[in-house]
C-alpha positions in Angstrom: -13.7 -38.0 110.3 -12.5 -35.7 113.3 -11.4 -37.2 115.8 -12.8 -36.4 119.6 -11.8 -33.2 121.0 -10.9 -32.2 117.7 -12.4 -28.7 115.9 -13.7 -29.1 112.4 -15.8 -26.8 110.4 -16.9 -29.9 108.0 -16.8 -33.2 109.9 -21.1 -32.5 109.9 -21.0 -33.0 106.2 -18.7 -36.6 105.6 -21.8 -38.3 105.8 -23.8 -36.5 102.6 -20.2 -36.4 100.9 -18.5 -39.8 101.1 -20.1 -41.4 98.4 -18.6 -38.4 96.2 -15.5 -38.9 98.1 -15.4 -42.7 97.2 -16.0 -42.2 93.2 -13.6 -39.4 93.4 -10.8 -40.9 94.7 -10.2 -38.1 97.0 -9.6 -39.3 100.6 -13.1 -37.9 102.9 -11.7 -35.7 105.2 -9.9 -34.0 101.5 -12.5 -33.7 99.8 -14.9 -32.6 102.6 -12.8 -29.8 103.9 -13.0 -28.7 100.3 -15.9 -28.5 99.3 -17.2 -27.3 102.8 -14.8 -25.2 103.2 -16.2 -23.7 99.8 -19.6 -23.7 100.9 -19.0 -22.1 104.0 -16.8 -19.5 102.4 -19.6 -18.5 100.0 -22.2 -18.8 103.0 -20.1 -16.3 104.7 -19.6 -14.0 102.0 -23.5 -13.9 101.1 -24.4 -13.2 105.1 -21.8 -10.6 104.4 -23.7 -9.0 101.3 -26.9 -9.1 102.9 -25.5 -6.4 105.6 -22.7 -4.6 104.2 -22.2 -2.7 100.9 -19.4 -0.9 99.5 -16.0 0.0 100.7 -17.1 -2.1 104.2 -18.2 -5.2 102.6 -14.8 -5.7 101.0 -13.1 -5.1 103.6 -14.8 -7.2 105.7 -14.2 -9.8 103.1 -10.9 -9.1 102.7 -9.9 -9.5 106.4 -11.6 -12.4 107.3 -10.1 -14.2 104.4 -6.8 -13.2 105.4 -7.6 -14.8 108.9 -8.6 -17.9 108.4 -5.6 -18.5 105.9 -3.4 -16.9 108.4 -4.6 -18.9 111.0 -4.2 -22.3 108.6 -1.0 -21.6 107.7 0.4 -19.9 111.2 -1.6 -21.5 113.7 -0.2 -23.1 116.5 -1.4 -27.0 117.4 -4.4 -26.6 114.6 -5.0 -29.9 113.6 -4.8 -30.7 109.7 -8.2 -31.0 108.8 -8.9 -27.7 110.0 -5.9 -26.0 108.5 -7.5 -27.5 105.4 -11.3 -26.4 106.2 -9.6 -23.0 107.2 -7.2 -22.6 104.1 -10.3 -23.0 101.6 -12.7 -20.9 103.3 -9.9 -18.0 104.1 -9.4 -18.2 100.4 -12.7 -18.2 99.0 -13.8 -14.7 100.9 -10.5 -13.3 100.5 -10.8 -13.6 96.8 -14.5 -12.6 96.3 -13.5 -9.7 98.7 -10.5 -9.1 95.4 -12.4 -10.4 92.6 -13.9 -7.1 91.2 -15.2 -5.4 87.8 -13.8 -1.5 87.5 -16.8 -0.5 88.0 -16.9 -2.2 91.2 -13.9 -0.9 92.2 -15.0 2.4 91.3 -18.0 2.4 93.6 -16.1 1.2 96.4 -13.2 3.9 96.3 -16.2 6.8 95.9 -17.9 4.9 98.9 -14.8 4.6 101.1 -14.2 8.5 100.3 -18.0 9.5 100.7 -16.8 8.1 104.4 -14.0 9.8 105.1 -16.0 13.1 104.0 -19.0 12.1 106.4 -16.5 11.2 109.2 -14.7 14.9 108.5 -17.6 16.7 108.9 -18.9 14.8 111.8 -21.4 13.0 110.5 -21.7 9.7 112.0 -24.8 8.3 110.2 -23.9 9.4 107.0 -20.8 7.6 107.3 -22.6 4.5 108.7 -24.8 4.3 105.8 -21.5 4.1 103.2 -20.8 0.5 104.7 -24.0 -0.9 106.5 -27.4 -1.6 104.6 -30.9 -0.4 105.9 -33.7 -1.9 107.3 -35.3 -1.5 103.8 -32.1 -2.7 101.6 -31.5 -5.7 103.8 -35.5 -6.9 103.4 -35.4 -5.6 99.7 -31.8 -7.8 99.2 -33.4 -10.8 100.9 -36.8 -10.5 98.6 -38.9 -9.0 101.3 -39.3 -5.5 100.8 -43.0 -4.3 101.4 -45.6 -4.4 98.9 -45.4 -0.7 96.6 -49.4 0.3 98.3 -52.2 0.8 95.5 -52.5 4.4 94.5 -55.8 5.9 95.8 -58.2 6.5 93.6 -58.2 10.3 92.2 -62.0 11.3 91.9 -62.5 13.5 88.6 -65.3 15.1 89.8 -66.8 16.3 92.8 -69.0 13.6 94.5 -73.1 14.3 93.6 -75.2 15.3 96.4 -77.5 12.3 97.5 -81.0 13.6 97.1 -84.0 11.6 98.1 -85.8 11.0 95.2 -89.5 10.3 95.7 -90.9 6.1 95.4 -93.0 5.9 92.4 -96.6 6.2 93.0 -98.2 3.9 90.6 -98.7 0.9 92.0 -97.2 -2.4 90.7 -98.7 -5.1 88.4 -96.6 -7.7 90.2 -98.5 -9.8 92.5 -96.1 -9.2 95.4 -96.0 -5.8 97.1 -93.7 -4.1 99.2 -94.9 -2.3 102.1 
């Protein structure tokens, strides 16, 4: 457990995880800086994929990753668990900001140059759009994109002319009448 005053990412989750912890073998505060660490790392990355795309969204990855292991390694009076916490989570989005098919990689340079080309003739939203997701992509990404509307009907042929048509005059053998 953290200790008062002290800053952890994953004290929240000792609780849920010591029983794991326990069969393990792995001391708490190990194995819950770990695996948080992990979770958080992929939380982060997926809040990051929801906005970003492209050149921005790896680089954004790429950075932060390189921060929080900075920062564990580096940091000055950072208490162990959190160098721990930090160390994991730095590493998981720096690698999924590296981890990459060519294809990937291809996209990404075209994207970052797409920018550079919008930023060189001045435009700004152009360049914008290389790195950050629309409205529409973000609610489409998150399983919320609008309903595709129901085609109106096409009519075939022109509507017929409504024509009142005279009652028939011979009268009814039903025992009720209308009148």
């Amino acid at each position: 457990m953290a200790y008062a005053g002290q800053l952890s990412l994953t004290a929240w989750l000792d609780p849920a995880l010591k029983y794991f912890a326990e069969q393990s073998g792995i001391p708490l505060e190990d194995y819950s800086s770990t695996v948080g660490g992990i979770g958080e790392g992929f939380a982060l990355n997926a809040l990051t994929d929801v906005f970003t795309k492209g050149w921005l969204n790896r680089i954004i990855k790429l950075f932060s990753g390189l921060i929080g292991t900075s920062y564990a390694v580096f940091g000055v009076d950072v208490p162990v668990r959190l160098r721990k916490e930090l160390l994991t989570l730095g590493m998981a989005m720096a690698l999924d900001g590296l981890a990459s098919d060519p294809l990937k990689l291809k996209e990404d340079a075209e994207s970052l140059a797409d920018f550079v080309k919008s930023l060189m003739s001045g435009d700004v939203s152009r360049a914008l759009a290389t790195g950050l997701r629309t409205p529409g992509e973000i609610s489409a990404r998150l399983g919320m994109a609008p309903p595709t509307p129901t085609p109106m009907p096409v009519a075939t042929s022109p509507p017929e002319e409504f024509t009142s048509k005279p009652a028939p005059t011979t009268a009814s053998k039903s025992k009720y009448t209308v009148t």
